[in-house]
C-alpha positions as CSV (number, residue, x, y, z in Angstrom):
1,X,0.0,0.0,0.0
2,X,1.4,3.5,-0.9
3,X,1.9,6.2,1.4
4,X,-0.5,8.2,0.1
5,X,-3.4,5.4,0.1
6,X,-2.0,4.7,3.6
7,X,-2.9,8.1,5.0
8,X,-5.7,8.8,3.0
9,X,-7.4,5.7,4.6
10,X,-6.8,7.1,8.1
11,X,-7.9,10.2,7.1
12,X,-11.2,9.2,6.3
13,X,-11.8,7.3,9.3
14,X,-11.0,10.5,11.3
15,X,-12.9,12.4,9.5
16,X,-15.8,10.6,10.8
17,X,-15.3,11.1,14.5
18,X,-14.2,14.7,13.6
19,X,-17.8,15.1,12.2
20,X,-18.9,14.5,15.5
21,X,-16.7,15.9,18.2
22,X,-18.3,19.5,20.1
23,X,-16.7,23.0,20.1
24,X,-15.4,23.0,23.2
25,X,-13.5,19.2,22.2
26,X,-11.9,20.9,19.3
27,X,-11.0,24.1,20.7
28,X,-9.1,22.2,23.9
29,X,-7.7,19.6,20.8
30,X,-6.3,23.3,19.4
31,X,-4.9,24.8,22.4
32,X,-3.2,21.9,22.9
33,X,-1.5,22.7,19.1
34,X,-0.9,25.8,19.6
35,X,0.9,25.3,23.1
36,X,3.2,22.6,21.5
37,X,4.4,24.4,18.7
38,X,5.7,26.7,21.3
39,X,7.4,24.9,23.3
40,X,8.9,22.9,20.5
41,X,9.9,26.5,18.9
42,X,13.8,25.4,18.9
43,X,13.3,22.3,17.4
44,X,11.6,23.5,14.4
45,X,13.6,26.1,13.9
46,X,16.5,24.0,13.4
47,X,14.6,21.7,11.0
48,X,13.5,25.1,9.0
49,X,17.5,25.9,8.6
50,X,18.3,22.8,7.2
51,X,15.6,24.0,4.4
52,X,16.9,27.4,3.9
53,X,20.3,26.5,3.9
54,X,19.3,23.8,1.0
55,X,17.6,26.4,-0.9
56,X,20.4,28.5,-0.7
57,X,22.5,25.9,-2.4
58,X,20.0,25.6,-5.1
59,X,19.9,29.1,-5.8
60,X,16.1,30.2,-4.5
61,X,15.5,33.8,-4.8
62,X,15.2,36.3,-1.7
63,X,11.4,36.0,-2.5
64,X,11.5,32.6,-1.8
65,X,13.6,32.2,0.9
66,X,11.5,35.0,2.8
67,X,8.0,32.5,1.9
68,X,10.0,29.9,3.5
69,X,11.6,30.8,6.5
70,X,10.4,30.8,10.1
71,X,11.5,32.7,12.8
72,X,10.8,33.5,16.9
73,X,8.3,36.0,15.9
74,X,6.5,34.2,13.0
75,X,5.9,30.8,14.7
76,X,4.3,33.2,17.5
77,X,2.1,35.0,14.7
78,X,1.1,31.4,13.9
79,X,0.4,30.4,17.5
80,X,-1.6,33.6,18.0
81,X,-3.9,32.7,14.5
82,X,-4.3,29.2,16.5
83,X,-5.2,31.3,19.4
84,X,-7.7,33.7,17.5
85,X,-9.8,30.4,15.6
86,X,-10.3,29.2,19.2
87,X,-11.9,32.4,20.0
88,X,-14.5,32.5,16.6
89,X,-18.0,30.8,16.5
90,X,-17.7,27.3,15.6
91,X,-19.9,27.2,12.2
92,X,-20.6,23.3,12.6
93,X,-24.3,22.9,12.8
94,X,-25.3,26.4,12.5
95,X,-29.1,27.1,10.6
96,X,-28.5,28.5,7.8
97,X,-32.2,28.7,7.3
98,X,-35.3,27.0,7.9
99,X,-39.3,27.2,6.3
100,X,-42.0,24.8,6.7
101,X,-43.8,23.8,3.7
102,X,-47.8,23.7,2.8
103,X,-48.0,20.1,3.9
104,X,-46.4,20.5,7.2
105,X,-42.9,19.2,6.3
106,X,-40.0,21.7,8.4
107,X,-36.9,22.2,6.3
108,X,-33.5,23.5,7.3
109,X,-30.0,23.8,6.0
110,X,-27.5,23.3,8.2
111,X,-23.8,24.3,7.8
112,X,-21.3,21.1,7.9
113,X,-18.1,20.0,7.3
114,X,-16.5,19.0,4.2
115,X,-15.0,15.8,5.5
116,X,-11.2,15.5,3.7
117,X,-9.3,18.1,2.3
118,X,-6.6,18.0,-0.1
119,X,-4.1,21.0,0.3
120,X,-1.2,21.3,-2.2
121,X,1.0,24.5,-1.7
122,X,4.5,25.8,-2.2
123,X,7.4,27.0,0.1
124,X,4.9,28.6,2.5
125,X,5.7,26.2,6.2
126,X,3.1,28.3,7.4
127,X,0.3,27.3,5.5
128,X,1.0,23.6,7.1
129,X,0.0,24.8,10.3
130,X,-3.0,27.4,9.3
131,X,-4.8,25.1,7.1
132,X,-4.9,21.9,9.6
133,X,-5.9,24.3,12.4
134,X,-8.9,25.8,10.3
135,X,-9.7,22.7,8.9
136,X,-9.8,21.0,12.4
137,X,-11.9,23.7,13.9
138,X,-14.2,23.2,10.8
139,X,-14.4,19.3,11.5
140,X,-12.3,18.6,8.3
141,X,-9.6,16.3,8.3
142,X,-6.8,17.7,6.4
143,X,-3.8,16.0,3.6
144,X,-1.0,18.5,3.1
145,X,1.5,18.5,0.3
146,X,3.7,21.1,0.4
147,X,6.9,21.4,-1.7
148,X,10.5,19.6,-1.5
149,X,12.0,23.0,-0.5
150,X,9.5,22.7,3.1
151,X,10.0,19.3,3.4
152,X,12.2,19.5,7.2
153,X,10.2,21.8,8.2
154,X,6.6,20.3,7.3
155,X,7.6,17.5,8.7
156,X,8.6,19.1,11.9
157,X,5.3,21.4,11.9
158,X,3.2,18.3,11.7
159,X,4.9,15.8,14.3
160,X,4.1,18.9,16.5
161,X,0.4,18.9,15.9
162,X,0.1,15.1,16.1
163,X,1.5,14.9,18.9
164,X,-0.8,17.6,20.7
165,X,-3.6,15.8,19.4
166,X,-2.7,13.0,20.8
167,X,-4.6,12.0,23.8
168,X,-7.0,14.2,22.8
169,X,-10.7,14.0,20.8
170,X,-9.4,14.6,17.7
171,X,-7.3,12.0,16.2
172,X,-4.0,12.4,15.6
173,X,-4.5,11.2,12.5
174,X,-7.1,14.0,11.4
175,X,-3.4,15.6,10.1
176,X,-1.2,14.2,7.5
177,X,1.9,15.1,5.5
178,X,2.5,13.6,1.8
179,X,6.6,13.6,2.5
180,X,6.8,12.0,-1.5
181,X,6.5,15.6,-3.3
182,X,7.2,14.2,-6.5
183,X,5.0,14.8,-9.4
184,X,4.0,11.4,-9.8
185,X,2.7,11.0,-6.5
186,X,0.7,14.9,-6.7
187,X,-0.7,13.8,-10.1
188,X,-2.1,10.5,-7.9
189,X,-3.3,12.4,-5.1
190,X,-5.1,14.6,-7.8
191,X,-7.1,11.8,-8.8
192,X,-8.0,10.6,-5.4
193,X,-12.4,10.9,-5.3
194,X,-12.3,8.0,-3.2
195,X,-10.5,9.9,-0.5
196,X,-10.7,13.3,-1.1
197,X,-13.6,15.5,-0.6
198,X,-12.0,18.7,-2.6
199,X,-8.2,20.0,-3.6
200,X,-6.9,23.6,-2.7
201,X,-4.1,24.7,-4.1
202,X,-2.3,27.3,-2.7
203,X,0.9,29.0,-4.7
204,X,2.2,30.6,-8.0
205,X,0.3,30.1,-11.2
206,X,2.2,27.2,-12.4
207,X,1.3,25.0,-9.1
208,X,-2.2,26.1,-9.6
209,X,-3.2,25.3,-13.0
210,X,-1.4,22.1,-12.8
211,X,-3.8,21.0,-10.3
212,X,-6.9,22.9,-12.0
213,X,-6.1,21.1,-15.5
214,X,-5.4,17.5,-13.9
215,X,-7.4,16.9,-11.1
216,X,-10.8,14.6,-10.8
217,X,-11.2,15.9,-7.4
218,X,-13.2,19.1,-7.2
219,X,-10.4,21.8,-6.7
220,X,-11.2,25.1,-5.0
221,X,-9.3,27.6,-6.3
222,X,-6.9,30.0,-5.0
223,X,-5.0,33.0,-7.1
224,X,-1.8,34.9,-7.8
225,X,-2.3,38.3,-7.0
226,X,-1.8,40.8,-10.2
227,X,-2.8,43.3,-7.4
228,X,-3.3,47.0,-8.4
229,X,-3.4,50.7,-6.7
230,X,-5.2,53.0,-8.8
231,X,-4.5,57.0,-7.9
232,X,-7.3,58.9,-8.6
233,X,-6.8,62.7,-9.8
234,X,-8.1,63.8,-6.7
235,X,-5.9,61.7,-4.4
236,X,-4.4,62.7,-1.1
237,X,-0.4,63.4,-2.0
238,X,0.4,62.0,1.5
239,X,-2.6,59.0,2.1
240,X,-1.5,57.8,-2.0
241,X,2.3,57.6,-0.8
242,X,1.7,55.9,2.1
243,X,-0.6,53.3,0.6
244,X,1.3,52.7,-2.9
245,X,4.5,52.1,-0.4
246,X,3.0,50.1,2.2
247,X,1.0,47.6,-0.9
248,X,4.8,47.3,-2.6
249,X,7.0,47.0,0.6
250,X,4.9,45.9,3.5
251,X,5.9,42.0,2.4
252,X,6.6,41.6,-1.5
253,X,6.8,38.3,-1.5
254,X,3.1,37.9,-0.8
255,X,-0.5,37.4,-3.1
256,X,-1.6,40.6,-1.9
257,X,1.7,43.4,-2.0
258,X,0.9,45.4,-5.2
259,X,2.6,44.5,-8.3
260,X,0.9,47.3,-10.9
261,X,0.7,51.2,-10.1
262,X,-1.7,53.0,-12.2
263,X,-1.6,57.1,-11.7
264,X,-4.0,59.5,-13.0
265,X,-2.0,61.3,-15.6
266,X,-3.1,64.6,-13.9
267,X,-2.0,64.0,-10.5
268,X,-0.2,67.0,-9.2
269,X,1.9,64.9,-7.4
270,X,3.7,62.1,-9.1
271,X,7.3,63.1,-9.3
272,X,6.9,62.5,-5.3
273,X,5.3,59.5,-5.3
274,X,8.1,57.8,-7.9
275,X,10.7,59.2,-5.7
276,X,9.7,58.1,-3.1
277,X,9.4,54.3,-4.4
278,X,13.0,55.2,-5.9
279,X,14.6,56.0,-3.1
280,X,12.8,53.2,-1.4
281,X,14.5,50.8,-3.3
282,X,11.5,49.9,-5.6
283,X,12.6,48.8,-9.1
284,X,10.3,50.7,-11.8
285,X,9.2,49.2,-14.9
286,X,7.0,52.4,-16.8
287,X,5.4,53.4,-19.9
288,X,6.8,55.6,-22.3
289,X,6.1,58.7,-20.8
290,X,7.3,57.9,-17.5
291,X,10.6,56.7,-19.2
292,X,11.1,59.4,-21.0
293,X,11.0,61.8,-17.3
294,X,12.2,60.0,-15.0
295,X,15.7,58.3,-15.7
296,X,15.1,55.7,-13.0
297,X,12.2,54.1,-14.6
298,X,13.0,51.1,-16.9
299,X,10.8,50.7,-19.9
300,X,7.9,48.1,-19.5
301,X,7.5,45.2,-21.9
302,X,4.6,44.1,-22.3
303,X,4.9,41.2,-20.2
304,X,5.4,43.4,-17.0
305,X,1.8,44.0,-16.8
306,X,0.7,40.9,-16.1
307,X,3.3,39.7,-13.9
308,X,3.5,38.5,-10.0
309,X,6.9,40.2,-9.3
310,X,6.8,38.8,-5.3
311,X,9.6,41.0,-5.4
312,X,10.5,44.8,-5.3
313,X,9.6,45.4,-8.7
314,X,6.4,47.5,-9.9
315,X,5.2,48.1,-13.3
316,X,3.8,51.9,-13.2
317,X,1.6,53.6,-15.9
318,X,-0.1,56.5,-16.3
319,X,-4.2,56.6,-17.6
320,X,-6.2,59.5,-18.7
321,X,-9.2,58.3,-16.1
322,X,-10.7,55.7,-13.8
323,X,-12.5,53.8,-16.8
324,X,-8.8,53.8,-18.7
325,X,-7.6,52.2,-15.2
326,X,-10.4,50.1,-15.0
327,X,-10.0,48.6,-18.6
328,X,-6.1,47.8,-17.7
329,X,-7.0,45.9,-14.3
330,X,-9.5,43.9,-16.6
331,X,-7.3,43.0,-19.0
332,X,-3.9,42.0,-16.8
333,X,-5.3,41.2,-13.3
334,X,-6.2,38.4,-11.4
335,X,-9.8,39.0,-9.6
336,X,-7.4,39.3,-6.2
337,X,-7.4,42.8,-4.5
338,X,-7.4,46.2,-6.4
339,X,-7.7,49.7,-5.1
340,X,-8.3,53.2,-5.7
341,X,-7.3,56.3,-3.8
342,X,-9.6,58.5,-4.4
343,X,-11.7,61.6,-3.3
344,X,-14.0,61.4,-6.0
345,X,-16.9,59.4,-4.5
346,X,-18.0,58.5,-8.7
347,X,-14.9,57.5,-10.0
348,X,-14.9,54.8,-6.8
349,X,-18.5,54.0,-7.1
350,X,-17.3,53.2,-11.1
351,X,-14.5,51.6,-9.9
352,X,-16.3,49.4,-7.3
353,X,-19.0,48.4,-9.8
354,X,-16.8,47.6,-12.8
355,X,-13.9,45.8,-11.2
356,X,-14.2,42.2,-11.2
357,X,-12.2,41.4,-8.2
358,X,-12.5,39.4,-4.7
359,X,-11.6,42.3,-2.7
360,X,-11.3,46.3,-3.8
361,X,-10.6,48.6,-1.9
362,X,-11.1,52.8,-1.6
363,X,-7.8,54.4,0.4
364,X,-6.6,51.2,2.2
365,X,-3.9,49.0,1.1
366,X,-4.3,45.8,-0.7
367,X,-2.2,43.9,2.3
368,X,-5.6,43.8,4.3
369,X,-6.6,40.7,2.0
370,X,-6.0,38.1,4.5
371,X,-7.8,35.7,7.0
372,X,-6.6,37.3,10.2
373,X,-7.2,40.9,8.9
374,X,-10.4,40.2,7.9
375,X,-11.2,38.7,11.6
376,X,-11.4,35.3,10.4
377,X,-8.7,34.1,12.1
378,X,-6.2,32.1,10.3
379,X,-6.4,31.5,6.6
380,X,-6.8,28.6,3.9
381,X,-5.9,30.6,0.9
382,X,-7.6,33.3,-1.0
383,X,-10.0,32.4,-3.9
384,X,-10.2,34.6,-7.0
385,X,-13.2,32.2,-8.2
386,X,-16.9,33.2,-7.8
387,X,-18.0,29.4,-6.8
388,X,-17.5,28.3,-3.8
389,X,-16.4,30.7,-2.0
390,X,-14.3,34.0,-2.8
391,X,-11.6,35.9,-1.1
392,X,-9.8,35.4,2.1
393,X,-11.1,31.7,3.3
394,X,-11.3,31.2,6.8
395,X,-13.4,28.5,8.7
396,X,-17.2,29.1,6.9
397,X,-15.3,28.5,3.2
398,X,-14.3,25.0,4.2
399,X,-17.9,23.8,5.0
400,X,-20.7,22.7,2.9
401,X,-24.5,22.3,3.7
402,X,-26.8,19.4,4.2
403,X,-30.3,20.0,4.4
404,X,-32.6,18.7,7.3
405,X,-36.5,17.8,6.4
406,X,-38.9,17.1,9.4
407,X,-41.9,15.0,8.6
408,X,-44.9,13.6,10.2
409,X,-45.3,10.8,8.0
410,X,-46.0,12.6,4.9
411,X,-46.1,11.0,1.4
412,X,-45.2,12.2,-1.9
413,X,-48.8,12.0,-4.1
């Protein structure tokens, strides 16, 4: 029996006690998790070196490195997203709503768990321990396949949470790490409808369309971030600064830093802005009349526009208007996050109608498109897709319905 076969098996079987188990079970089974991985801190630091030193060797880019290392502070940001799930509503078993029909039969919908979930995801350690929490405290039981690049520190990650659920209601087999990342053994797992109840892939483009194009299991899809920040002609000089910097720089390695920065050609104050983003270290990839002013700003190909730089890169342009702005987001971005900074309460009420995103925003930063932001607590993925959920996933995205009919004996005539 393969390894994958192997753990699917057991994760199906927990899956059904999972099903079962109440609130205050899971949220003592979580507590426990998030107390381990601190004291084991240490220990899975060292395992996460071993990965960044390999993918120094092979050459990984800053970007990358940054997605996959772990420090003090971020295994404590990961303990505290633990720490905030406890805290939400558990959605297992809530009434979504209920009628009663002409001949006396009471329906309700009900909100319950998906059963297995298939994650797949990139250099991101992370996203081991946010999507078995959430998927946990949803009453999923939860198959993770990250990358070769994670491996050490996967494995670490997931010993942990084992062996905090041990001896508690949720099995400690309700987790479980695919350590064979080849592609042979993903295109397998792919195809696994007996086991799996949906896929979600969580990474760059490639990573995600290769599971989109060749998996049988139903795949709920995440996005790269083509993210954009539109300045309006009426835009505050200091609020448009402070937003186009912190979407770039807050983390440009992430779905949701800005990688496009379209200015109102008639912005008084765009010599600032670019200076700014110079001096800041950002690399500028403009149009032609931005080249031809500003000596710092490389000339865009065409390419450039459509690109998730996860880096310090951003490819700026200037439009005549919103609808010019609006046009370029629909033709280059992703449906992640887009905004517009703005005084001009029709260009955003345009702009929010016409933009065909998960999340827009009107003078805030697209780095607010995330789980914990949004109060959801820790996060699954983000999904630019309009079925069956969309935008930052936390715990009521990884649950289905079931509907409950209460009869009296009736008959269908």
């Amino acid at each position: 029996m393969s390894e994958l076969i192997e753990k699917a098996i057991k994760l199906k079987n927990a899956a059904k006690v999972l099903g079962g188990l109440s609130s205050e079970d899971k949220n003592a089974s979580l507590g426990r998790m998030a107390d381990c991985l601190l004291n084991e801190k240490d220990w899975i630091l060292e395992e996460n070196a071993k990965d960044i030193e390999a993918g120094r060797k092979k050459g990984l880019s800053e970007s990358l490195l940054d997605r996959l290392l772990l420090t003090r502070d971020r295994i404590d940001g990961i303990v505290d997203g633990i720490r905030q799930l406890i805290e939400l509503e558990d959605p297992i078993g809530e009434t979504i709503e209920s009628w009663e029909r002409p001949n006396g039969l009471q329906i309700r919908t009900v909100r319950v768990p998906l059963g297995v979930v298939g994650m797949v995801y990139e250099a991101r350690p992370n996203v081991t321990v946010d999507a078995g929490s959430l998927c946990l405290k949803a009453g999923n039981a939860v198959l993770l396949r990250g990358s070769s690049s994670a491996l050490n520190s996967n494995k670490a990650l997931v010993e942990v949470m084992q062996r905090a659920l041990a001896g508690s209601k949720i099995p400690s087999d309700a987790v479980q790490l695919l350590e064979d990342t080849s592609r042979e053994m993903a295109a397998q797992m792919f195809k696994l409808n007996q086991y799996l109840d949906v896929l979600i892939p969580r990474g760059g483009a490639g990573l995600i369309q290769s599971v989109i194009h060749n998996a049988t299991v139903p795949v709920l899809e995440t996005g790269v971030g083509n993210c954009h920040v539109l300045v309006d002609e009426t835009a505050q000089e200091k609020m448009a600064v402070e937003i186009a910097v912190n979407a770039k720089l807050h983390r440009p390695s992430v779905c949701n830093a800005a990688e496009s920065l379209l200015i109102h050609e008639k912005w008084p104050f765009v010599s600032e802005l670019l200076n700014v983003l110079h001096e800041k270290g950002v690399e500028l990839r403009g149009d032609e009349r931005l080249c031809g002013e500003y000596s710092f700003v490389k000339e865009a190909v065409d390419v450039d526009w459509g690109t998730e730089f996860l880096a310090p890169v951003l490819a700026i342009k200037l439009v005549k208007d919103v609808a010019e702005a609006i046009d370029h987001i629909d033709r280059y971005g992703t449906k992640h996050s887009e905004a517009i900074i703005s005084e001009n309460t029709e260009n955003v009420g345009l702009f929010f109608k016409q933009v065909d995103a998960a999340v827009l925003y009107h003078n805030a930063s697209t780095r607010f498109t995330d789980g914990e932001q949004f109060g959801y607590g820790a996060e699954i993925g983000i999904s630019t897709q309009k079925l069956h959920a969309r935008g930052p996933m936390g715990l009521k995205a990884i649950t289905t319905t079931k509907a409950l009919v209460l009869g009296t004996g009736q008959v269908r005539v």
